[in-house]
C-alpha positions, 0 to 999 in steps of 0.5 A, a space after each residue: 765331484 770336487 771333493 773326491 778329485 785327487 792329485 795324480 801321482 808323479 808316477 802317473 803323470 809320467 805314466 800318462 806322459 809316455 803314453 801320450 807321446 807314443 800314441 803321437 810317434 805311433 801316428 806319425 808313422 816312424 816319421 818322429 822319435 821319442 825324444 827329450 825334445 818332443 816330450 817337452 813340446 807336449 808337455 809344454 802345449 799341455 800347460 799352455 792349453 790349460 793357461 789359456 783355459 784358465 785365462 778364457 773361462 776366468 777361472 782356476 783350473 785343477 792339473 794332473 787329477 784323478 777320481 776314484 779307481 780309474 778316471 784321470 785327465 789333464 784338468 778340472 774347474 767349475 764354471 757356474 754350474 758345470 763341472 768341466 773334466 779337461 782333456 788336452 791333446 797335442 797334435 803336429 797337424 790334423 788331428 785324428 778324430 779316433 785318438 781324440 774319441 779315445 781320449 775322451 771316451 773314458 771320461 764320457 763313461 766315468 760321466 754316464 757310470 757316476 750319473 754327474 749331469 752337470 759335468 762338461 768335457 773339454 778337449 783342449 787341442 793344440 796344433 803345432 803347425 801353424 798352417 792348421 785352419 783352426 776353425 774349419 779342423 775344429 768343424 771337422 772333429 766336431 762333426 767325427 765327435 758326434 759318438 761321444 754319449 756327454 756334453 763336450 766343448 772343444 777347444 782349439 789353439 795353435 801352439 805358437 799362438 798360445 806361446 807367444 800369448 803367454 811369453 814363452 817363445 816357440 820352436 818347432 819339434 
């Protein structure tokens, strides 16, 4: 699968970009806009996620990638045997187990279409309440997760914790 990884285009990560945040503005109800402000919180959560993967999997982690005609996620490293597809999700509380499903539906099915059988999905979430029980929401998604047909690992973190491990600061959105 490495071989055939392709960066995404500038357009496509601004693509996927505005997707994720409307899917955040429309589940927070009109209770949040688009702004400039957001959008930079969401994608400095993403590059945050992915820094502490790096860090905790002592491994390089491939951005912003896509595989054949329609797969495209977050990120992408190799961790003995496996294969590991990155999805990272931002969240402002509790997180939304269908949206989470959603995301990594089609990355279960480009798993099961291309018959890998050591490829892995993580789904890197980041909270940015700093109130948000990791473990027992972790519990939670696990448990409403159970649908997806691969091998996931999910990893959650807290945005202010990830900003301070890694020297950047935090302001809340």
């Amino acid at each position: 699968m490495g071989a055939d990884l392709r960066p995404l285009t500038a357009e496509d990560q601004c693509h996927r970009l505005e997707r994720e945040v409307s899917e955040i503005v429309e589940e927070e109800a009109g209770s949040l806009q688009d702004t400039p402000l957001l959008r930079s919180r969401v994608a400095q959560a993403m590059d945050l996620a992915l820094r502490a993967l790096q860090v905790d999997y002592n491994v390089p982690v491939q951005r912003q990638l896509r595989y054949g005609p329609n797969l495209r996620f977050d990120g992408f490293f190799v961790k003995g045997s496996s294969e590991h597809m990155v999805e990272v999700k931002y969240c402002r509380s509790r997180a939304n187990p269908i949206r989470l499903a959603e995301s990594a539906q089609p990355l279960s099915a480009g798993i099961t279409h291309y018959g890998w059988r050591e490829v892995r999905i993580v789904l890197a979430v980041v909270f940015d309440d700093p109130n948000v029980d990791l473990a027992a929401e972790k519990r939670r998604l696990l448990d409403s997760l159970g649908i997806i047909n691969a091998k996931l690992e999910l990893v959650c973190n807290n945005f202010e914790t990830l900003a301070d491990r890694f020297g950047v600061g935090s302001q809340h959105a």
